[in-house]
MARDO-573884 format. One record per residue (C-alpha): y, x, z; residue number from 0; residue in three letters. Coordinates in steps of 0.2 Angstrom, whole numbers, plus 2048, in hexadecimal, padded with zeros to 3 digits. Example, Ala and Ser with C-alpha at 12.3 -4.5 7.8 and 13.67 -1.06 7.14 Angstrom:
BEGIN
atom north=7EA; east=83E; up=827; resi=0; resn=ALA
atom north=7FB; east=844; up=824; resi=1; resn=SER
This chain:
BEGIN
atom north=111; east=481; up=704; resi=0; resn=UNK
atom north=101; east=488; up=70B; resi=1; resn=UNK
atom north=0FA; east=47B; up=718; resi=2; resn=UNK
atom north=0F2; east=485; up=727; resi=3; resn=UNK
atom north=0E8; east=47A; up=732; resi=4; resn=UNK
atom north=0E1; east=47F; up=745; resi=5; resn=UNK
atom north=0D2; east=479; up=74C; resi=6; resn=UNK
atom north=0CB; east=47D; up=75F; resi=7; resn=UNK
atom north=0D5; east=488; up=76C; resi=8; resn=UNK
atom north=0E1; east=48E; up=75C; resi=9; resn=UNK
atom north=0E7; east=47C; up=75A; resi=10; resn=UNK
atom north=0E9; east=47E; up=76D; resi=11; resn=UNK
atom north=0F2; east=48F; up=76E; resi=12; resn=UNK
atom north=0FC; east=487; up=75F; resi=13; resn=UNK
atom north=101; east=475; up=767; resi=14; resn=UNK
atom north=0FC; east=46F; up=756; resi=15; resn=UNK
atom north=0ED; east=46B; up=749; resi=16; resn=UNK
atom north=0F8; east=470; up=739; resi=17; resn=UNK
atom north=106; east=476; up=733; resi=18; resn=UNK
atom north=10E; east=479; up=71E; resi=19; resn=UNK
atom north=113; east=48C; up=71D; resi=20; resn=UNK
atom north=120; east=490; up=710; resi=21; resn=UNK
atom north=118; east=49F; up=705; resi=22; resn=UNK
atom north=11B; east=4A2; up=6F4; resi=23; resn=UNK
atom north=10E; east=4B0; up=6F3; resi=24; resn=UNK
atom north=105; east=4B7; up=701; resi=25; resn=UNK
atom north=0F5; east=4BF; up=705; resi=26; resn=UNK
atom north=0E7; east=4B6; up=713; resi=27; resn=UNK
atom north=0EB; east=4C7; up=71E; resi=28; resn=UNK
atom north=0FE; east=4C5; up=71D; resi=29; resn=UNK
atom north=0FE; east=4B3; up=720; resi=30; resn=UNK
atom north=0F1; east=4B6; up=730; resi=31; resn=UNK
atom north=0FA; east=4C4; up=736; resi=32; resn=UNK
atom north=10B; east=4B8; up=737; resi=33; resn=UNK
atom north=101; east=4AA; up=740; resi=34; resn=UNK
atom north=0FE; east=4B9; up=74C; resi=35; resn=UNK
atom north=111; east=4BE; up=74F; resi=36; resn=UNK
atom north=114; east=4AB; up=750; resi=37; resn=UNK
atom north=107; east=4A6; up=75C; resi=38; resn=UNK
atom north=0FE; east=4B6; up=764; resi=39; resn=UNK
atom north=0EC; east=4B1; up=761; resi=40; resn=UNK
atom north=0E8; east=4C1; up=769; resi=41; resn=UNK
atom north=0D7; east=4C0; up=76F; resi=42; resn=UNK
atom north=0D3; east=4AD; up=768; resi=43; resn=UNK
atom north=0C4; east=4B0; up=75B; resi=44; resn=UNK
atom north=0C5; east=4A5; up=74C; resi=45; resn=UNK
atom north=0BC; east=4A5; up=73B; resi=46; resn=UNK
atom north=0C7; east=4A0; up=72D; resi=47; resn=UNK
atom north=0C3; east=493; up=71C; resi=48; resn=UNK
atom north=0D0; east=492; up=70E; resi=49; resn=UNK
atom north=0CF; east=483; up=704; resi=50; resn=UNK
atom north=0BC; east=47F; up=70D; resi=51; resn=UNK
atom north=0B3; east=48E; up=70C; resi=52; resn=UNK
atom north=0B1; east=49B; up=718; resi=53; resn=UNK
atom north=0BA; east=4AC; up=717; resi=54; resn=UNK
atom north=0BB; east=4BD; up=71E; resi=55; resn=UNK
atom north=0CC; east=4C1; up=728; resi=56; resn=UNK
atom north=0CB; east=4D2; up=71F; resi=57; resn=UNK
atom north=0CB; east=4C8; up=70C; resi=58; resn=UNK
atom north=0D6; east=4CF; up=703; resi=59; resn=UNK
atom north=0DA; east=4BD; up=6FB; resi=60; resn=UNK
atom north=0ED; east=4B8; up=6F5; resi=61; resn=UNK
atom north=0F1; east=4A5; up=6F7; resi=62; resn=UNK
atom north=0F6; east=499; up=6EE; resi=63; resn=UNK
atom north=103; east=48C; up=6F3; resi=64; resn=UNK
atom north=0F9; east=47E; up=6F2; resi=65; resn=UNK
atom north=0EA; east=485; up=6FD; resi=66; resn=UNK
atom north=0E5; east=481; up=70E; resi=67; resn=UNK
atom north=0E0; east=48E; up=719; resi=68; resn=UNK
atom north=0D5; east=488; up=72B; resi=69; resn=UNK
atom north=0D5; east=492; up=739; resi=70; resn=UNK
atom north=0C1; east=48D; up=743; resi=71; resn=UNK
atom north=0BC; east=48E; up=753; resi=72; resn=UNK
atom north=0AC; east=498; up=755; resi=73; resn=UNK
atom north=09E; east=48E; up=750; resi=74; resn=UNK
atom north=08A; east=491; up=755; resi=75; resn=UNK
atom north=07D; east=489; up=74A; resi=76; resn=UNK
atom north=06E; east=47F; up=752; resi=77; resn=UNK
């Protein structure tokens, strides 16, 4: 199971902070592009970690069930 957990106005247009997704092979772009059927995201901007580390939406990245992909609010630094 891939753990996806929401952070900022996602966790809010979710009505949850996380969530196990049952995936026996998929790709970061597949697995988005569910959330998006499931939830609408539409317009919300997020960035997306897997496992801690910052990744581009476009990565063509295939996940492993024991992952754990973050979906961040935008963040400015200071």
């Amino acid at each position: 199971m891939i753990e996806v957990k929401y952070f900022g106005a996602v966790a809010e247009k979710t009505k949850c902070d996380f969530e196990k997704v049952s995936f026996s092979q998929v790709s970061l772009q597949e697995l988005l592009q569910n959330l998006d059927k499931k939830y609408q995201f539409n317009s919300l901007s997020f960035s997306v970690a897997v496992n801690q580390k910052i990744v581009s939406k476009a990565t063509d990245y295939t996940l492993q069930t024991s992952d754990i992909v973050a979906l961040l609010p935008p963040f400015a630094g200071g």
